[in-house]
C-alpha beads as a LAMMPS data file, in Angstrom:
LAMMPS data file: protein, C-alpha beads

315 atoms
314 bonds

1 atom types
1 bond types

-500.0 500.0 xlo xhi
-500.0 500.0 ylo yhi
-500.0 500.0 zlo zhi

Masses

1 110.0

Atoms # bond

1 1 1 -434.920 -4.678 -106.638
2 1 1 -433.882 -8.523 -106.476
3 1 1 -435.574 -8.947 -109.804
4 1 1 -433.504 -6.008 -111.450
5 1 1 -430.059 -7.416 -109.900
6 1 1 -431.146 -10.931 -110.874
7 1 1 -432.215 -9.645 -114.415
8 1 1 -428.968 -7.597 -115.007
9 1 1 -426.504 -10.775 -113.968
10 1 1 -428.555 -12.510 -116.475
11 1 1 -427.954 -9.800 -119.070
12 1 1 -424.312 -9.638 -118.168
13 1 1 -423.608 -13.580 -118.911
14 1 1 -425.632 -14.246 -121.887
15 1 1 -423.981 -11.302 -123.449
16 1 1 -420.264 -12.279 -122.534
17 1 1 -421.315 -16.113 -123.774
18 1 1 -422.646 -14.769 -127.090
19 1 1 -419.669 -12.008 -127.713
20 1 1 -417.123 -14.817 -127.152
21 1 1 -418.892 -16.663 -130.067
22 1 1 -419.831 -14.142 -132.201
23 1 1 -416.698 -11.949 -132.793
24 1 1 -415.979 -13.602 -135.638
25 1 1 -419.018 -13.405 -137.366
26 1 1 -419.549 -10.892 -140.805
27 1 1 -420.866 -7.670 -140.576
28 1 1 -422.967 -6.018 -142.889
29 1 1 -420.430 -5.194 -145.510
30 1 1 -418.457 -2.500 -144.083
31 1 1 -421.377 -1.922 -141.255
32 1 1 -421.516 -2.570 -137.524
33 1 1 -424.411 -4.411 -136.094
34 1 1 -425.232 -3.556 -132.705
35 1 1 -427.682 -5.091 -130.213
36 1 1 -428.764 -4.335 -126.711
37 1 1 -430.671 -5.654 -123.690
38 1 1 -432.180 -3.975 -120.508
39 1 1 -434.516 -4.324 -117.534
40 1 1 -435.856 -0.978 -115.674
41 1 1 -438.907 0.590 -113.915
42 1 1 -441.594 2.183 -115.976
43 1 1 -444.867 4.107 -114.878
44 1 1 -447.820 4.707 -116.723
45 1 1 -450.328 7.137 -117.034
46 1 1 -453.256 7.436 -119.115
47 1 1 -456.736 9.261 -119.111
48 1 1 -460.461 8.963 -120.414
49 1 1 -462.617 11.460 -121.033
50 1 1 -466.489 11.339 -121.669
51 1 1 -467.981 14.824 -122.783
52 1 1 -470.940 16.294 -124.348
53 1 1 -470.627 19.683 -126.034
54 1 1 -468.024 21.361 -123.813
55 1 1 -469.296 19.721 -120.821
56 1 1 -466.944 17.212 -119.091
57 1 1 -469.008 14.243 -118.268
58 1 1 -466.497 12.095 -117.716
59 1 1 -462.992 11.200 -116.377
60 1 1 -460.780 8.149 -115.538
61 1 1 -456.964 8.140 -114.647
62 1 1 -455.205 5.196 -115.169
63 1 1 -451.689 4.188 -113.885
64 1 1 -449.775 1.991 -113.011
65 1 1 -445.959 2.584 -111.302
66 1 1 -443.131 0.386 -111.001
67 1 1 -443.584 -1.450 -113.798
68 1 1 -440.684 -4.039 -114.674
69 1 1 -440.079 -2.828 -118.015
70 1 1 -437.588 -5.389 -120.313
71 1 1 -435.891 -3.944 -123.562
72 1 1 -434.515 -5.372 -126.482
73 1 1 -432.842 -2.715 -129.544
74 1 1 -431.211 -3.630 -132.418
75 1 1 -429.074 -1.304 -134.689
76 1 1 -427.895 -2.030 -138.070
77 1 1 -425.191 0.961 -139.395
78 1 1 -425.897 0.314 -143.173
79 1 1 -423.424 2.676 -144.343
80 1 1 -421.092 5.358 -141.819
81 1 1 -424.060 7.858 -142.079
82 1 1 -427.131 5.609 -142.683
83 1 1 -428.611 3.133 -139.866
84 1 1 -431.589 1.373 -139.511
85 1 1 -433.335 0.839 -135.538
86 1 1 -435.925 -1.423 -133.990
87 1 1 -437.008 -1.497 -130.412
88 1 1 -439.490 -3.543 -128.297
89 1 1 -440.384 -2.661 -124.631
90 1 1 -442.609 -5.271 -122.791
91 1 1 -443.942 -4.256 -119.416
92 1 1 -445.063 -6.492 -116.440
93 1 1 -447.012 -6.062 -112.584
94 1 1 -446.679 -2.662 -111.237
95 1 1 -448.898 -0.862 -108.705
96 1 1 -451.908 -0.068 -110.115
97 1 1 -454.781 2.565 -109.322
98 1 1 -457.472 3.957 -111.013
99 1 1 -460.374 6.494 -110.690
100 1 1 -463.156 7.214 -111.740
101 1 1 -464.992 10.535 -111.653
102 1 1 -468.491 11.634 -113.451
103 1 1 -470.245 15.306 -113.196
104 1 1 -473.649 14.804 -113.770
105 1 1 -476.652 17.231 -113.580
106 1 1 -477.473 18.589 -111.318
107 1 1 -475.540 16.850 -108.628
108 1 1 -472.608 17.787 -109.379
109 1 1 -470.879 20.817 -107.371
110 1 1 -468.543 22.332 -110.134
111 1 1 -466.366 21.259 -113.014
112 1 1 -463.310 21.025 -110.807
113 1 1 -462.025 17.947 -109.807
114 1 1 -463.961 18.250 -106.134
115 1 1 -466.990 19.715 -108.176
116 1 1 -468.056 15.567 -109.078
117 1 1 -470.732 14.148 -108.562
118 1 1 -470.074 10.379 -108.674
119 1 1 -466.467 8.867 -108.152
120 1 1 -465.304 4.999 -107.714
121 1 1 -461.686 4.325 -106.588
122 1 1 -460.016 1.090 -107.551
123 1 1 -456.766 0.473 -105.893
124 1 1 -456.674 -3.169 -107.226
125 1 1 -455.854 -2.060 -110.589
126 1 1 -453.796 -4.432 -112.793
127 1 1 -451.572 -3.813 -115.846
128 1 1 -453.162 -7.230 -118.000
129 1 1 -450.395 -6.155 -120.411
130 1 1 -447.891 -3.116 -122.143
131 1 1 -446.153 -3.735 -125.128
132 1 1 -444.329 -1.056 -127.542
133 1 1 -442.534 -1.801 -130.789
134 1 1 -440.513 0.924 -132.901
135 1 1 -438.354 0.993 -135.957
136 1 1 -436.552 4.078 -137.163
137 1 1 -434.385 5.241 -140.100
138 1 1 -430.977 7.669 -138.775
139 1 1 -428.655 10.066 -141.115
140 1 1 -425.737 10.715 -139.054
141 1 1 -425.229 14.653 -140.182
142 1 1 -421.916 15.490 -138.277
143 1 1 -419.135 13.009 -136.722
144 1 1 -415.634 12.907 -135.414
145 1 1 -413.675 11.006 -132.452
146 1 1 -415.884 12.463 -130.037
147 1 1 -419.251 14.140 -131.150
148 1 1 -421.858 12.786 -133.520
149 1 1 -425.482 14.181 -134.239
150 1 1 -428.085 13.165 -136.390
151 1 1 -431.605 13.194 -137.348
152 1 1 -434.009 10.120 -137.810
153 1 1 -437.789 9.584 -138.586
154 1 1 -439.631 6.521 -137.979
155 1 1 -442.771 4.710 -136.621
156 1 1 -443.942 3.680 -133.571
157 1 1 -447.085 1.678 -131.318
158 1 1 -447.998 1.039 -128.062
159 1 1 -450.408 -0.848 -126.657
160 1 1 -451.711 -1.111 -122.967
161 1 1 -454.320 -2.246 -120.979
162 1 1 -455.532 -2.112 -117.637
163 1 1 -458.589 -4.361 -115.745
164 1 1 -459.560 -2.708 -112.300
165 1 1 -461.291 -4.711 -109.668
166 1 1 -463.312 -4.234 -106.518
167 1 1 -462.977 -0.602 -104.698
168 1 1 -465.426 1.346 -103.410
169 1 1 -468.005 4.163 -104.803
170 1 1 -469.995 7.530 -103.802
171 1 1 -472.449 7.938 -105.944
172 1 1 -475.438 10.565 -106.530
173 1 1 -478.823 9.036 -106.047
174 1 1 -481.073 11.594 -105.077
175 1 1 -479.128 13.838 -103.546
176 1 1 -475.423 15.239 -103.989
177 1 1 -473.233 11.831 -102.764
178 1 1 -476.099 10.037 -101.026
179 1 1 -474.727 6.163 -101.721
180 1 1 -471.444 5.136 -100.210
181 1 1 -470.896 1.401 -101.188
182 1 1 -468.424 -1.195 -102.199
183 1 1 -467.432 -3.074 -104.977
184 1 1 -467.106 -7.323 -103.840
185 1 1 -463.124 -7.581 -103.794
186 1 1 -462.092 -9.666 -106.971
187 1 1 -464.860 -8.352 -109.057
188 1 1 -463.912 -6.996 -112.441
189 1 1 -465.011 -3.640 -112.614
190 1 1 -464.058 -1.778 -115.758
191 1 1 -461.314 -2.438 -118.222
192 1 1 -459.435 0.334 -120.351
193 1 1 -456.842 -0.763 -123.447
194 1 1 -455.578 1.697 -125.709
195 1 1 -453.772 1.279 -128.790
196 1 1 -451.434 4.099 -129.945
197 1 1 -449.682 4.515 -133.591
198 1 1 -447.576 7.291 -133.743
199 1 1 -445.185 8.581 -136.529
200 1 1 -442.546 10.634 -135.460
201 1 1 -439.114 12.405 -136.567
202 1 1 -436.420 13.840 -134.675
203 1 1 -433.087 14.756 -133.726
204 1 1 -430.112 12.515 -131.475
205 1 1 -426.588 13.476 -130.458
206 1 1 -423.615 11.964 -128.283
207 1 1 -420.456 13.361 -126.888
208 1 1 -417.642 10.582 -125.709
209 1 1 -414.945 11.406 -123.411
210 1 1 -412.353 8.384 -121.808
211 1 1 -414.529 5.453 -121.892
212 1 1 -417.542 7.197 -121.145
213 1 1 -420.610 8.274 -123.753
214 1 1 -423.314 10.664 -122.942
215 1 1 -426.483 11.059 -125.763
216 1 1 -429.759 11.824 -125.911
217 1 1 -432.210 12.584 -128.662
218 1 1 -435.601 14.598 -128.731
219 1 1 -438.617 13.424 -131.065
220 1 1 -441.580 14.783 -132.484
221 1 1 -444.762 13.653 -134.032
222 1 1 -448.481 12.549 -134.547
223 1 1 -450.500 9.960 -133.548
224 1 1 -453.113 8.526 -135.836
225 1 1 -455.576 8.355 -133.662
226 1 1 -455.677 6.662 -130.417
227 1 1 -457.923 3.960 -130.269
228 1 1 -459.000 2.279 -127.200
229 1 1 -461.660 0.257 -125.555
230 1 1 -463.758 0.591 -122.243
231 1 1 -465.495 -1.981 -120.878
232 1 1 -467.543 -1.208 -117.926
233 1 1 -468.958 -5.067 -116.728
234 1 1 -471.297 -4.029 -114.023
235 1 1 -473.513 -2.222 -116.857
236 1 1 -472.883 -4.630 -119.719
237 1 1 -471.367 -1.728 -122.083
238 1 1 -468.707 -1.374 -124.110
239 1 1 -466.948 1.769 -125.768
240 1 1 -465.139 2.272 -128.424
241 1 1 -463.538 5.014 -129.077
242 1 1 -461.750 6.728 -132.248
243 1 1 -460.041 9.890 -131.851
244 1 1 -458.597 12.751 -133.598
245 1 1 -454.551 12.930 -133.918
246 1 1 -452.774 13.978 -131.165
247 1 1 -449.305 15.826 -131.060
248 1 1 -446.800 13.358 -129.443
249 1 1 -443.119 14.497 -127.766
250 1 1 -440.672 11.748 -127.028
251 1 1 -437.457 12.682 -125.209
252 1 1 -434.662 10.359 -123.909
253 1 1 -430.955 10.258 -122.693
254 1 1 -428.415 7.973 -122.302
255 1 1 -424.716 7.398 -120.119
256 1 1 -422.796 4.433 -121.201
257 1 1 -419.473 3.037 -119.700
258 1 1 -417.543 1.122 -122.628
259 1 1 -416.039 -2.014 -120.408
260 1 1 -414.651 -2.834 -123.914
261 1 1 -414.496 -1.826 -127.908
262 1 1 -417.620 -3.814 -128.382
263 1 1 -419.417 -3.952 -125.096
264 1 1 -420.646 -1.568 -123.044
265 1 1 -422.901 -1.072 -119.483
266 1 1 -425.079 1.740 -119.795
267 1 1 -428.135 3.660 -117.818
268 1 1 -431.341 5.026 -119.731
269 1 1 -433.917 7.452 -119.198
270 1 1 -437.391 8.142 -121.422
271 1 1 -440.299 10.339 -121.993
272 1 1 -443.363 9.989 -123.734
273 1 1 -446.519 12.092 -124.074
274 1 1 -449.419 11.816 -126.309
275 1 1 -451.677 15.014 -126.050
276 1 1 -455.271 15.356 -125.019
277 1 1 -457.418 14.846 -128.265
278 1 1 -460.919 14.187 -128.547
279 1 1 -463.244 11.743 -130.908
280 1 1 -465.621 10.151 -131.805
281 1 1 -467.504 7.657 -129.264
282 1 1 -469.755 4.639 -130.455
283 1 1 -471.585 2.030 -127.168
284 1 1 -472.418 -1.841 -127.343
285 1 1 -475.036 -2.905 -124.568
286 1 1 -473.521 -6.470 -124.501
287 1 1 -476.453 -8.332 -123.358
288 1 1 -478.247 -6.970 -125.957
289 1 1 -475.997 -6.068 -129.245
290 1 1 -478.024 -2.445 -129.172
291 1 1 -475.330 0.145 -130.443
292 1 1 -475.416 3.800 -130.247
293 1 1 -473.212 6.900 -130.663
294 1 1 -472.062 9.887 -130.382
295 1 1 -469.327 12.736 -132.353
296 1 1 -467.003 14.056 -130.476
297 1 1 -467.896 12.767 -127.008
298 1 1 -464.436 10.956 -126.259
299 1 1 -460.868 11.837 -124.976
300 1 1 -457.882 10.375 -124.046
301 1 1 -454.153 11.295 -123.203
302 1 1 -451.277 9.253 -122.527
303 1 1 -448.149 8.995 -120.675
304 1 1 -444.985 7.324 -119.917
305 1 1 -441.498 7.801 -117.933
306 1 1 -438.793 4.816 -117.894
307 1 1 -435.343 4.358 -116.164
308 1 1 -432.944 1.084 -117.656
309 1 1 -430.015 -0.431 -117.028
310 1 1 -428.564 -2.701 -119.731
311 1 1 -425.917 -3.909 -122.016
312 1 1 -424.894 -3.145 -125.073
313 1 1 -422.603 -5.613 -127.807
314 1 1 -421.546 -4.376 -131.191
315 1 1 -420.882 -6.782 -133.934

Bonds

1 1 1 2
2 1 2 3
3 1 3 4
4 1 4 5
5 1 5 6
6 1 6 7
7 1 7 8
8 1 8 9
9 1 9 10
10 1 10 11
11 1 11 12
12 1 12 13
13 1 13 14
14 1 14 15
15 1 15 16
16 1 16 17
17 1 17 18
18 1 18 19
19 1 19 20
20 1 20 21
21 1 21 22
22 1 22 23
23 1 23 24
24 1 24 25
25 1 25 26
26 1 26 27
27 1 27 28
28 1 28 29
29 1 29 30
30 1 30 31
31 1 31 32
32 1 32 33
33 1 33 34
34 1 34 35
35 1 35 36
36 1 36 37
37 1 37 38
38 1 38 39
39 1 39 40
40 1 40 41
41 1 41 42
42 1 42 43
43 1 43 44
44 1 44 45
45 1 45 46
46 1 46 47
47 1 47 48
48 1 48 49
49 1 49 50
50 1 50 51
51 1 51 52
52 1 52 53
53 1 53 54
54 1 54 55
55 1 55 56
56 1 56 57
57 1 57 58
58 1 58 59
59 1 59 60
60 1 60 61
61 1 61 62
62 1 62 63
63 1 63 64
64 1 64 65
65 1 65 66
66 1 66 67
67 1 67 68
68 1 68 69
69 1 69 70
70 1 70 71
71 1 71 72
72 1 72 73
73 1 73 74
74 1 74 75
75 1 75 76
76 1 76 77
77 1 77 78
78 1 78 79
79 1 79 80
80 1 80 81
81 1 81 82
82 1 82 83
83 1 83 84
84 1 84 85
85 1 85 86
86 1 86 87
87 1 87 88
88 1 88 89
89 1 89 90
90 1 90 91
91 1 91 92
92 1 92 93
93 1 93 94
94 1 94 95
95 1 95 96
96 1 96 97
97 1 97 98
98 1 98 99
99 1 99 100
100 1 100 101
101 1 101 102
102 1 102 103
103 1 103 104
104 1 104 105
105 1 105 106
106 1 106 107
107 1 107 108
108 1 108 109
109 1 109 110
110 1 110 111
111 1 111 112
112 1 112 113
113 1 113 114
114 1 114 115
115 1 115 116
116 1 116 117
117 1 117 118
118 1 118 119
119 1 119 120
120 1 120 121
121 1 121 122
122 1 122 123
123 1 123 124
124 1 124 125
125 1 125 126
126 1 126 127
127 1 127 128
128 1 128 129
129 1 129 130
130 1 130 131
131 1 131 132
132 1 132 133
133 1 133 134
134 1 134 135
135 1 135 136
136 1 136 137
137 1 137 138
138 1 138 139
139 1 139 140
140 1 140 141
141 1 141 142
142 1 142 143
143 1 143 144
144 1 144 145
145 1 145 146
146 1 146 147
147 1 147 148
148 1 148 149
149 1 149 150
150 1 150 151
151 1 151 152
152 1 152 153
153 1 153 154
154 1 154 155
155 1 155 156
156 1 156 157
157 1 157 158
158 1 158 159
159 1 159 160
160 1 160 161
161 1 161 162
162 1 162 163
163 1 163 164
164 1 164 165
165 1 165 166
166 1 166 167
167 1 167 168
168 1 168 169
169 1 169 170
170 1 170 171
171 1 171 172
172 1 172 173
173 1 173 174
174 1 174 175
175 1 175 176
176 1 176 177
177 1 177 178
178 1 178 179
179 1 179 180
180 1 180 181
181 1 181 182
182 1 182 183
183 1 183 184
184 1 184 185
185 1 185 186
186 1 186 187
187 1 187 188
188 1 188 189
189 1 189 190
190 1 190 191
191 1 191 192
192 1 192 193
193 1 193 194
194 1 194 195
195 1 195 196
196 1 196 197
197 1 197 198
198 1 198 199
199 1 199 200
200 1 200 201
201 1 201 202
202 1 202 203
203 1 203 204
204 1 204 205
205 1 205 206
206 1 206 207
207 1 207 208
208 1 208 209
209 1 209 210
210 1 210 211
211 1 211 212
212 1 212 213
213 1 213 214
214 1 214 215
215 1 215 216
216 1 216 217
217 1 217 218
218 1 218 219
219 1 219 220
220 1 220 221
221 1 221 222
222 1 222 223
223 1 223 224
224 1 224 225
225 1 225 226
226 1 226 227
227 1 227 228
228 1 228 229
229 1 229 230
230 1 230 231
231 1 231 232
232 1 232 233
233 1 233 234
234 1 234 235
235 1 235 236
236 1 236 237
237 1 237 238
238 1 238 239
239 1 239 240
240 1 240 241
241 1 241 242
242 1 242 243
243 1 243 244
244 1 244 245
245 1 245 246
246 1 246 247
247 1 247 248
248 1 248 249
249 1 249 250
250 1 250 251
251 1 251 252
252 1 252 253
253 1 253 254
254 1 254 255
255 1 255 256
256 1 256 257
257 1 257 258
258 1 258 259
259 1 259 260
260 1 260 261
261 1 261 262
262 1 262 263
263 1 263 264
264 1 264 265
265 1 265 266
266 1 266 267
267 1 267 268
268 1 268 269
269 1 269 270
270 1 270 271
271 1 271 272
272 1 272 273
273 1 273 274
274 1 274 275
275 1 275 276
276 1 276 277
277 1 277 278
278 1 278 279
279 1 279 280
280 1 280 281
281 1 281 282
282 1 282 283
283 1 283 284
284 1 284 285
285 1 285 286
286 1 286 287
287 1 287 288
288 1 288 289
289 1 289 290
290 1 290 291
291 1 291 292
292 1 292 293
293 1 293 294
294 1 294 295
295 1 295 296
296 1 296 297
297 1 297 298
298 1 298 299
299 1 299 300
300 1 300 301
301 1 301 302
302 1 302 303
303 1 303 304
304 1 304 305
305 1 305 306
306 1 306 307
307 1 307 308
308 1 308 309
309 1 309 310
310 1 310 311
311 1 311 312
312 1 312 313
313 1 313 314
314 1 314 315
C-alpha cells in the first residue's frame, strides 16, 4: 500500500509539471492526443498440462497475486471517429505459488485432483518478469455530449515467467506416496515462461454525467498459439511447447473523475482469459542435447485480473 500511495503522488506531480508545459503544444491537426499513467495490483494465473492420448499426465498451476502492476496508454484521436491506441503493462514481486501434480500408472488413485500420484508444492515461487504490450485501431460509431460507443480491433502479447524454488514433494516410489522429501531452500526447481500473441476485436462504450465518466469495453479473439517453455533443473530437461489457438475474452471497465478539461483521476478494472488448448510437445535432455517429441501431449491456459488507479492528460 505505501508503494501505491507513493507511486500515485508521483503520477500526480509529473503530470501537473508536464500539463503546465505542454498546453500549448500542437495537436494532431484537428485531433486530441491523450496519454495516461497508472500503478495497481494484478494476479496471475496460468496452467500446464502434460497428456498422452486423453490421459492427463500432467498438471502445474502457476500464480502469482499482488503483483505491482505499472501502466502507461497512449491515445491518438486521428479524426472525431478514428483513433489509434497503445498500451504497455509491466508487472513486478507478488506472492507466488506453484504446484505440481503428475498421475502416473498405476499409482495414481483417480484422475481427480486427489486421484495424483506425485505432487511438489513450491511456495517460493517468483514472478522473474510480466510484460504486455497492445496497440489497437477504434471507429467511434455513435456520439453526443454524453454517450459514445465504438468498436476497435487490434493486437496484443504477453509475456510471463515464473522460476519456483525449494518446497517439498510426495512422490510414488514403489508404492502409492511412499517418499516425502524436501527440496534445499534456494534451489531452483522448475521454471515456466509463456509467450502469448493474441489478435482480438471488440466493442467499448462510455456514459458521462457532471464530471464523472463511466466505460467499459468487451473484446474477443484468438491466440496464435501459446508458446512457452519448461525447464525442470533437477532432471536436466527442457520443454517446449507449441500449441493450437486458443479463444481469448478480454473485458474491462473504467470510472474517471475529470479534476479538469484535460486531466482526469480515474480507477480501472481488467479481465483476461486465454482458453485451455492443447499442442504439440518437443524435450531437450540438457546435459546431453538428445531431443524427443511428442503431438499433442501439451496444454496450457492463462489468466489475469487487474485493479489501477491513475491519471489521465489530454493534449
Amino acid at each position: 500500500m505505501r508503494i501505491l500511495l507513493v507511486s500515485i503522488a508521483c503520477l500526480m506531480a509529473s503530470t501537473g509539471s508536464g500539463h503546465a508545459a505542454d498546453t500549448a503544444a500542437a495537436s494532431f491537426d484537428d485531433g486530441r492526443f491523450s496519454f495516461s499513467g497508472s500503478i495497481g495490483l494484478m494476479n496471475i494465473e496460468a496452467k500446464e498440462y502434460v497428456y498422452e492420448g486423453a490421459h492427463k499426465m500432467s498438471q502445474l498451476d502457476w500464480e502469482s497475486k499482488g503483483v505491482v502492476l505499472y501502466s502507461g496508454t497512449a491515445l491518438a484521436e486521428l479524426t472525431p471517429d478514428w483513433s489509434v491506441k497503445a498500451t504497455v503493462d509491466i508487472g513486478a514481486n507478488g506472492d507466488g505459488h506453484m504446484v505440481d501434480y503428475d498421475w502416473i500408472a498405476p499409482n495414481y488413485v483417480n484422475t481427480g485432483m486427489d486421484g495424483w500420484s506425485d505432487r511438489s508444492i513450491s511456495p517460493d515461487t517468483r514472478l522473474a518478469h510480466y510484460f504486455a504490450g497492445s496497440i489497437e485501431i477504434g471507429r467511434r460509431l455513435y456520439s453526443d455530449e454524453q454517450k459514445s460507443f465504438g468498436i476497435n480491433a487490434g493486437f496484443k502479447y504477453s509475456d510471463v515467467k515464473w522460476d519456483a524454488y525449494g518446497g517439498s514433494y510426495i512422490y510414488s516410489a514403489l508404492t502409492p506416496r511412499d517418499t516425502i522429501g524436501e527440496f534445499d531452500d534456494g534451489e531452483r526447481v522448475i521454471s515456466y515462461r509463456q509467450k502469448i500473441p493474441v489478435i482480438f476485436a471488440g466493442i467499448d462504450g462510455a456514459t458521462s454525467f457532471d464530471r464523472f465518466t463511466l466505460s467499459g469495453g468487451a473484446k474477443g479473439g484468438f491466440t496464435f498459439g501459446i508458446n512457452d517453455i519448461d525447464d525442470h533443473w533437477l532432471r536436466s530437461l527442457r520443454f517446449y511447447d507449441d500449441m493450437d489457438a486458443a479463444p481469448v475474452v478480454m473485458l474491462n471497465v473504467e470510472a474517471a473523475y475529470h479534476l479538469t478539461d484535460a486531466a482526469s483521476l480515474f480507477v480501472a478494472g481488467s479481465y483476461e482469459k486465454v482458453f485451455r488448448k492443447r499442442g504439440d510437445m518437443s524435450v531437450t535432455e540438457t546435459t546431453s542435447g538428445l531431443k524427443d517429441g511428442s503431438k499433442d501431449a501439451a496444454g496450457a491456459s492463462y489468466q489475469t485480473m487487474a485493479v489501477r488507479v491513475g491519471l489521465k492528460a489530454s493534449f
